[in-house]
N, C-alpha and C positions, 0 to 999 in steps of 0.2 A: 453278386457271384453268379457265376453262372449253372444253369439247372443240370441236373445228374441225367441221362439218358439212359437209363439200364431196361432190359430187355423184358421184364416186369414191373416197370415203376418209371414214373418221373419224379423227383424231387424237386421240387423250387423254392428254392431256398428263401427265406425271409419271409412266403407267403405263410407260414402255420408253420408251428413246432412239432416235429416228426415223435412219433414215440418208439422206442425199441425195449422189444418185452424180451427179456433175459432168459435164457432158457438151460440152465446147467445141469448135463447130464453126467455127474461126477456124485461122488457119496460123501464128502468132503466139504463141500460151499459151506459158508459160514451163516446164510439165514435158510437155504434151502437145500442142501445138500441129502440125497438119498431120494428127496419125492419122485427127481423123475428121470430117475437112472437107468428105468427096464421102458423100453421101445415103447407099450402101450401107453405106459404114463406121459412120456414124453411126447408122443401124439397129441392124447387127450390134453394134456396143457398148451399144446401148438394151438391148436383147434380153440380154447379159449382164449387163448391171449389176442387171437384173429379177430373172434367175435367182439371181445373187448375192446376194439381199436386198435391194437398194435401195426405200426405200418412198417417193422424190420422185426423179425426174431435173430436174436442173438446166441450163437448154439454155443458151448464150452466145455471142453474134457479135460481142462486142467482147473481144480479150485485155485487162485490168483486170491486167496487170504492171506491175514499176516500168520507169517509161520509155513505154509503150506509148503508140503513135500510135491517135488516131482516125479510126474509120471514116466514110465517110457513113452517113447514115440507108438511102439504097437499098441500099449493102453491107449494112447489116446486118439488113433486111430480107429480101434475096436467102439470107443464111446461115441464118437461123434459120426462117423461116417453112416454108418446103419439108418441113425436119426435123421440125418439130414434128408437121405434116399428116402426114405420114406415120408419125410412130411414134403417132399419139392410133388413125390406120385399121387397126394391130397390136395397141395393148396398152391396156388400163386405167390403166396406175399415174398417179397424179397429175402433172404439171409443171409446174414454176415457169419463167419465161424472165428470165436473168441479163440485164436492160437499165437503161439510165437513161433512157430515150426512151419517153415517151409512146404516139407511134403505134409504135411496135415491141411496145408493152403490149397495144393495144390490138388491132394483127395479129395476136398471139398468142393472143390469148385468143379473136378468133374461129375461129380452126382449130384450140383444142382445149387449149391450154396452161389452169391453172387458179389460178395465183397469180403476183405479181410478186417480183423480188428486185432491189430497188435499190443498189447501191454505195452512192449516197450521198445515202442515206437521204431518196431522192427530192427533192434539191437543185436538181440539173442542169437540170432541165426542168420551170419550173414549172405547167406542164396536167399533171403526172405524180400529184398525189394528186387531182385534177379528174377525171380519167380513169380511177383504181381507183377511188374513190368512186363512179361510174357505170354502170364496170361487174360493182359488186359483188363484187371479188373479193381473195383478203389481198395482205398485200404485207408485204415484208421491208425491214427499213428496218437499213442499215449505216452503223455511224462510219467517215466516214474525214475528212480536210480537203484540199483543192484537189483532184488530178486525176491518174489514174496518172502522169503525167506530172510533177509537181510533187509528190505527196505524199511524199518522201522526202528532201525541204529543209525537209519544215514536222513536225518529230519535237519540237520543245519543249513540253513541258506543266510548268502549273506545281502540277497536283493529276491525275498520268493516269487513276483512277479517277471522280473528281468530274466531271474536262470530258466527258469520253465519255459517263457519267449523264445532265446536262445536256442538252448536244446530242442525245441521244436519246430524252428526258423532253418536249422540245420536239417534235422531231418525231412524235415518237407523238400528243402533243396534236393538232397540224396535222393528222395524218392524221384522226383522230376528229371534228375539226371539218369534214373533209371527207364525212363519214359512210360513213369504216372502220372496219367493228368487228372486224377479224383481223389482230392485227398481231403480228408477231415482230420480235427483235431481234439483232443481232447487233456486237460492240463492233469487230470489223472488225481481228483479227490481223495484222500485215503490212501494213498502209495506215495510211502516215504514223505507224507504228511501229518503235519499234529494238529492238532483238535483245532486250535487257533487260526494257521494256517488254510483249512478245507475252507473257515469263514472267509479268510479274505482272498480267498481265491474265488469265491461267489461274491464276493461283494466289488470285487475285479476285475469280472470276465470281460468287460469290454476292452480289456489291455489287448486280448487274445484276438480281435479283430481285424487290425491291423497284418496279422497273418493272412487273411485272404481267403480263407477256408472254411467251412462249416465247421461250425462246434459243437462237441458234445460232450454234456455232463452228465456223469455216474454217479448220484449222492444217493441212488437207492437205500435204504434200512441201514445205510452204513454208522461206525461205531462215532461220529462226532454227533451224528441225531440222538442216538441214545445215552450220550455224555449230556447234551443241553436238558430232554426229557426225563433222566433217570430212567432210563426204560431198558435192562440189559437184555430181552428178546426183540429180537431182527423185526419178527413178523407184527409186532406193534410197533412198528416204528411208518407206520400207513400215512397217518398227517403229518409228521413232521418229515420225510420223504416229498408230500404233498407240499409244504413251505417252501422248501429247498428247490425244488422243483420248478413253483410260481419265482424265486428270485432270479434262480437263471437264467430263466425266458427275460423273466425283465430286465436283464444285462445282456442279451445278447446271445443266448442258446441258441441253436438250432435244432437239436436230436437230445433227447430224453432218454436215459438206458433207465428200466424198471420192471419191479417184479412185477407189482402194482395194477397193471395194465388198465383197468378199468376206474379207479379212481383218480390214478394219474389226466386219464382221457377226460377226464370230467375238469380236474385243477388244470390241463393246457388250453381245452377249450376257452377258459374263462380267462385266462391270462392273455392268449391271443385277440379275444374283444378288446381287452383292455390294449395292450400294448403294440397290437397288430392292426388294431381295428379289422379285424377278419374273425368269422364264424367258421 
């Protein structure tokens, strides 16, 4: 695949597993919701997740849990925008803004954000691939079906590696007709998935190859880690995030989404000797 050129970063794909440290400024998120919701907090955790290795912060003003209500546009506008200005007037590292909203894409990107990350795989909102297409910049395109809200009544497939292919084969096309040409993918762990299924979609990620695109898994603290550990708190779910993590890579990852940042950095580097043969 060929390397990402963005105005603070190169990416080259295959050489190292990229980490993206999560950054939800929302009161809501399901393992961190409230810590870093006022501007200072949200700095100071930019500011470590930097030092920790993160090589994308990932910004988000809508919790994307199961159940989660939506926000307005103006709230989440209000959440994210301020955070972004501010940490782009501190630090270089790249950032992506976790929305399904158009103009949320597009306020971001002019105070400093440099990629999008869609939920769902820019559905929601159709100006959303109208809008990255003009402003030239990538965007992430995730599986899920319906809507935090609903996607955890819609878990039936009748081929779960095939549909997510598809659905994602599609969209990557739409996006390209829209003239993107930076697109990752990601098969969307935990959205409109069951415990069973998160497994074999790690233990199948090289199906998602074949697509052409960088790939990126989200299994941070999410709820199948803490089904296999018994562990019903988010924030002890560190190693077994850490497992999930090492399998990915070894099928075929590229970008890591985590809270983690500094432990994660420690399980990618070691996975990459291994599987990368690169330090």
């Amino acid at each position: 695949m060929q390397a990402w050129e963005l105005p603070r970063s190169t990416f080259h794909w295959g050489q190292k597993t990229y980490i993206m440290g999560v950054l939800n400024v929302t009161p809501d998120s399901f393992s961190d919701g409230g810590q870093f919701n006022t501007l200072e907090n949200a700095i100071a955790q930019s500011a470590q997740m930097i030092e920790d290795g993160a090589d994308i912060l990932d910004i988000g003003g809508q919790s994307t849990r199961p159940n989660a209500d939506e926000v307005s546009l103006q709230e989440e506008l209000d959440r994210v925008v301020p955070v972004i200005e501010a940490i782009r007037q501190k630090f270089q590292i790249p950032i992506s803004v976790d929305t399904t909203r158009s103009q949320v894409a597009k306020e971001a990107i002019s105070v400093g954000a440099d990629m999008i990350n869609d939920i769902s795989g820019a559905i929601f909102d159709s100006e959303m691939l109208l809008t990255v297409g003009k402003l030239g910049v990538p965007i992430i395109l995730m599986h899920m079906r319906g809507t935090p809200k609903t996607m955890q009544s819609l878990t039936e497939y009748d081929d779960l590696i095939q549909e997510i292919s598809e659905f994602l084969r599609e969209r990557i096309e739409s996006a390209i007709a829209h003239g993107i040409s930076q697109i990752m993918i990601d098969p969307g762990i935990g959205f409109a998935k069951k415990y069973a299924q998160n497994l074999e979609i790690l233990r199948r990620l090289e199906s998602f190859q074949s697509l052409n695109c960088p790939i990126l898994v989200g299994a941070s603290r999410k709820s199948f880690i803490g089904h296999i550990l018994d562990q019903p708190d988010p924030k002890k779910r560190v190693w077994g995030t850490s497992a999930a993590c090492v399998s990915a890579i070894a099928n075929g990852a590229d970008v890591v989404r985590v809270h983690d940042v500094a432990e994660m950095r420690d399980a990618c580097r070691v996975a990459d000797a291994i599987w990368r043969g690169s330090l």
